[in-house]
C-alpha positions as CSV (number, residue, x, y, z in Angstrom):
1,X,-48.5,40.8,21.2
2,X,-47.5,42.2,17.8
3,X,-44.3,43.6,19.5
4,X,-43.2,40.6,21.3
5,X,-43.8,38.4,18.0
6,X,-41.6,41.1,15.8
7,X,-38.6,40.9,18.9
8,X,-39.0,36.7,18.5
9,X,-38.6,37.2,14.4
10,X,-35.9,39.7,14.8
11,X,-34.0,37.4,17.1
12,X,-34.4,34.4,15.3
13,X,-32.8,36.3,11.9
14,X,-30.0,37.5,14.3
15,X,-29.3,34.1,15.6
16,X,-26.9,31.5,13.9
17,X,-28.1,29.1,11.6
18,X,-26.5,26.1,12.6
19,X,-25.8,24.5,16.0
20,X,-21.8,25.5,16.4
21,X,-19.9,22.2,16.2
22,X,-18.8,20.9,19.7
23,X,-15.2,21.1,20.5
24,X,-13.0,18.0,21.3
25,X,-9.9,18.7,23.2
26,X,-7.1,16.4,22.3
27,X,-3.5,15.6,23.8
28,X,-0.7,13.7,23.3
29,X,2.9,14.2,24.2
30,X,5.9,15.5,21.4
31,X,6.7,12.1,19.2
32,X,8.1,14.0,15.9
33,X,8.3,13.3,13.0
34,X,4.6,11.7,13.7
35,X,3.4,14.6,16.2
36,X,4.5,17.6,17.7
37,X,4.0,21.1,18.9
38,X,6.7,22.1,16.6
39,X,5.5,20.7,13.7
40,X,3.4,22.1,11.0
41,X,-0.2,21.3,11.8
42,X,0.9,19.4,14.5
43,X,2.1,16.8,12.5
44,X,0.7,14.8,9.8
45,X,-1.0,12.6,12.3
46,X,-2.3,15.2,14.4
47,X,-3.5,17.0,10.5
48,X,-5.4,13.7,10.0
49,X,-6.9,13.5,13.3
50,X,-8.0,16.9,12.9
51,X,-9.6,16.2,9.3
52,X,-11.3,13.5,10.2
53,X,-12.7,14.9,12.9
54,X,-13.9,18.2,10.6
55,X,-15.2,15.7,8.5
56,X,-17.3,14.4,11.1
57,X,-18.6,17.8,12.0
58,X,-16.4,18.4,14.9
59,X,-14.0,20.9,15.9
60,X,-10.5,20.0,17.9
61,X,-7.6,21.5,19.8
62,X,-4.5,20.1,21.0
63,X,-2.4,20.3,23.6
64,X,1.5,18.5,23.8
65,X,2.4,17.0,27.4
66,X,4.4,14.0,28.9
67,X,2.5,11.0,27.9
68,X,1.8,10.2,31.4
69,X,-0.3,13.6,32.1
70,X,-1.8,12.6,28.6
71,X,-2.9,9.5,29.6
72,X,-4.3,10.5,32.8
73,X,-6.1,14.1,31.6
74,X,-7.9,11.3,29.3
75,X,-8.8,8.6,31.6
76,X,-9.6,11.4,33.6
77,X,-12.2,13.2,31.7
78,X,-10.4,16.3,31.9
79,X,-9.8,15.9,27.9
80,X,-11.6,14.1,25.6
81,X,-9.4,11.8,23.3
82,X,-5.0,11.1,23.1
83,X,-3.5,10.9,19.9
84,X,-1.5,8.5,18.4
85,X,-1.7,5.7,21.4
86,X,-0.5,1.9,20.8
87,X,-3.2,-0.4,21.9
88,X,-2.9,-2.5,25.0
89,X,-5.9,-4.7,26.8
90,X,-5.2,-2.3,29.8
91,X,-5.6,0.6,28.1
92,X,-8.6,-0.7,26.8
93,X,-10.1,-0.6,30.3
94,X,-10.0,3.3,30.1
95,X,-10.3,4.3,26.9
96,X,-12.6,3.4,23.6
97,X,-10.3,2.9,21.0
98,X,-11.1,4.3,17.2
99,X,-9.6,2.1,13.9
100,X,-6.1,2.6,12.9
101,X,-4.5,6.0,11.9
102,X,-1.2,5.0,11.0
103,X,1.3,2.1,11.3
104,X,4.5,2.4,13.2
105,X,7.6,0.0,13.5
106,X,9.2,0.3,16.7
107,X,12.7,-0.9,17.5
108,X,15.9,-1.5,19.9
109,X,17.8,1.9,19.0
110,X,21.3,1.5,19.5
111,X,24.4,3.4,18.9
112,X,27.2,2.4,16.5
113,X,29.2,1.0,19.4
114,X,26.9,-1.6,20.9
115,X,28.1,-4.9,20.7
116,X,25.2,-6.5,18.7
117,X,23.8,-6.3,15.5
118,X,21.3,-8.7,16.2
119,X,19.5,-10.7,18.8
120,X,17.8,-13.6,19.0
121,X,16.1,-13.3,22.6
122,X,15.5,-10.5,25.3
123,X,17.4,-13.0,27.8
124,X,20.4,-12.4,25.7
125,X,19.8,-8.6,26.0
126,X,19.0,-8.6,30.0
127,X,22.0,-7.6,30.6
128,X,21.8,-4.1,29.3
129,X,20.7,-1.2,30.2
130,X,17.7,-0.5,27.9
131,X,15.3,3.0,28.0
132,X,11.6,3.5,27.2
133,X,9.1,6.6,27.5
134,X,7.4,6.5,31.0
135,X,3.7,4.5,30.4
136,X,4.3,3.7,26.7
137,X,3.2,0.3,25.1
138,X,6.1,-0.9,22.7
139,X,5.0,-4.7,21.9
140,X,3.4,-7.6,23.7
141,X,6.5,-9.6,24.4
142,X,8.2,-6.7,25.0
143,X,5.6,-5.5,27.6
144,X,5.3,-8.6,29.0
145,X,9.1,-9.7,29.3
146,X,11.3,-8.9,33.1
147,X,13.7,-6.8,32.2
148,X,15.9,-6.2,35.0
149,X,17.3,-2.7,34.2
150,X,14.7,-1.0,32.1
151,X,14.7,2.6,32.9
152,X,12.0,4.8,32.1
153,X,12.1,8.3,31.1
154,X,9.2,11.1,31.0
155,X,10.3,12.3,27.4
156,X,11.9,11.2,23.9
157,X,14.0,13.6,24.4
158,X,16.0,12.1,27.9
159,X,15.8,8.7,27.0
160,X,18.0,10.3,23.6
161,X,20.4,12.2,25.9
162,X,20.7,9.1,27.7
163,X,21.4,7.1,25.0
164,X,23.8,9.4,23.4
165,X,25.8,9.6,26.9
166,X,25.7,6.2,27.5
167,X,24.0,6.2,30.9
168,X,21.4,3.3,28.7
169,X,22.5,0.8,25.9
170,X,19.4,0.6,24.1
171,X,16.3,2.7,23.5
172,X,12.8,0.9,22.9
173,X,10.9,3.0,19.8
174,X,10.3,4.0,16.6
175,X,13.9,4.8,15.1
176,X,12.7,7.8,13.2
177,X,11.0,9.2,16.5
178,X,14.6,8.9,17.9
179,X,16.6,10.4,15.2
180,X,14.3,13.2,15.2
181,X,14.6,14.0,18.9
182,X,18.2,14.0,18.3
183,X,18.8,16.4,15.8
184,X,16.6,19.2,18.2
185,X,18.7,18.0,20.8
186,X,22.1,18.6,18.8
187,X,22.8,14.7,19.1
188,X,23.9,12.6,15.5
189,X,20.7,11.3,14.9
190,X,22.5,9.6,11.8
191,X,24.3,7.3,14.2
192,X,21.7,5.7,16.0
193,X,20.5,2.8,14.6
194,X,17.7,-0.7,14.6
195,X,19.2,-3.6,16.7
196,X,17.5,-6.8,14.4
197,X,15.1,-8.2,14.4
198,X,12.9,-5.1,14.8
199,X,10.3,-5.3,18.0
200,X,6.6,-4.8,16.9
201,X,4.7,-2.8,13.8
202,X,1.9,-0.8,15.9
203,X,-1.1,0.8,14.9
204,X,-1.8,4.6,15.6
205,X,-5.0,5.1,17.1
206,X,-7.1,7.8,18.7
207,X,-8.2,6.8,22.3
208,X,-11.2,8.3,23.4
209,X,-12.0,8.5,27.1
210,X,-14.4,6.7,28.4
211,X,-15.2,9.0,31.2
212,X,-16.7,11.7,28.8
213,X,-20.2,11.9,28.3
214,X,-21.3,10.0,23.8
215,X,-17.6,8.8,23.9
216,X,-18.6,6.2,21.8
217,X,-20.8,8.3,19.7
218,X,-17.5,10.4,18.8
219,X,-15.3,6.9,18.5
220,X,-18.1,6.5,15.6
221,X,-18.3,9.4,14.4
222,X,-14.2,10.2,14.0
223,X,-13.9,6.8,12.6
224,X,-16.8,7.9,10.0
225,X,-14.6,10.3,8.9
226,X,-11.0,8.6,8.9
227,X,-12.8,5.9,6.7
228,X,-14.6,9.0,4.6
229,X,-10.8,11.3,4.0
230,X,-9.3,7.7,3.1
231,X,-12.2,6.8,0.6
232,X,-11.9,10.5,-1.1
233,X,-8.1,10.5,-1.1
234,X,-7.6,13.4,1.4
235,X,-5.7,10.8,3.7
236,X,-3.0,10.2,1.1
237,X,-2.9,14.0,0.3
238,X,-1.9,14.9,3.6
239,X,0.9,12.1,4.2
240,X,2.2,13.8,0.5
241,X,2.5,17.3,2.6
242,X,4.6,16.0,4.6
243,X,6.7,13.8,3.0
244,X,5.5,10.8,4.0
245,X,4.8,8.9,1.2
């Protein structure tokens, strides 16, 4: 008995003192200057996800894919959470939805050459060719309206090249998203610019599948910590590192 009591207390010095933290794996696709596998940390919004997460005693990795295979890893179960998604009362179906990261203004990106500096209805721009990223959500009305030659594209970076050759007219999303796919593609990126009135400001958010077992225990818990990094001024650090401020 004395034996198998010292092997228990010898084990139980040898063994960790805390549970490790449980591991929640992340996707999203590349959308620099917001995230990106070849961006420092990720990106800032990806360094933000990943605090907040810390701070809620979780540990996270992140993969970069077409934001199809994103979505449907997520909805899936096959990874636990996308980040950076627009919210949509579809999407909703699939995924728990966590409080805002970050704000985005999304846009009509056109180049020099187009016609129009403005419009005043998407009736008046039917006629055009216009590109957007394969399953995104740019804006209500935008979502909602016929277009009869949208063309969607699996990456930022095609719908660019399409742009820049001419094969589309107009490229629905964020104008700083655009330029930056550009300039790794060797396009101008200081050419391409907002056709007015801008489209939609969109909140960031981390979508959480719903096909994963507490998904709404880490919904709370990551928004916990976004609200506890904002609160103790770590938020606003991390936008400072990287320039976005």
């Amino acid at each position: 008995m004395k034996k198998i009591t010292k092997f228990f207390s010898a084990l139980a010095f040898a063994l960790p003192l805390t549970i490790q933290a449980q591991t929640v794996e992340l996707t999203t696709m590349n959308w620099p200057p917001f995230y990106g596998d070849s961006l420092e940390r990720g990106g800032f919004i990806t360094a933000i996800v990943d605090e907040a997460l810390e701070q809620a005693g979780y540990d996270s990795t992140i993969e970069f894919t077409a934001w199809q295979n994103a979505l449907d890893v997520v909805k899936s179960g096959d990874k636990d959470a996308i980040v950076g998604g627009y919210y949509s009362e579809e999407r909703a179906q699939e995924y728990y939805f966590s409080i805002p990261i970050y704000t985005v203004l999304a846009g009509l990106i056109k180049k020099p050459d187009f016609p129009l500096n403005n419009y005043d209805s998407f009736e008046s721009l039917d006629q055009y060719n216009i590109a957007k990223i394969k399953a995104t959500v740019i804006g209500e009305s935008f979502d909602n309206f016929p277009f009869s030659n949208l063309k969607e594209y699996p990456e930022v970076k095609n719908a660019v090249k399409a742009l820049d050759a001419g094969e589309v007219d107009l490229y629905a999303d964020s104008l700083a998203v655009a330029k930056a796919a550009a300039e790794k593609e060797g396009v101008d990126g200081s050419q391409l610019q907002i056709l007015l009135p801008p489209l939609e400001e969109n909140d960031l958010y981390l979508l959480i599948s719903k096909s994963i077992p507490n998904a709404e225990e880490l919904r709370d818990a990551f928004n916990k910590g976004l609200i506890s990094i904002q609160g103790s001024g770590r938020y606003d650090e991390i936008l400072a590192e990287f320039n976005q401020q």
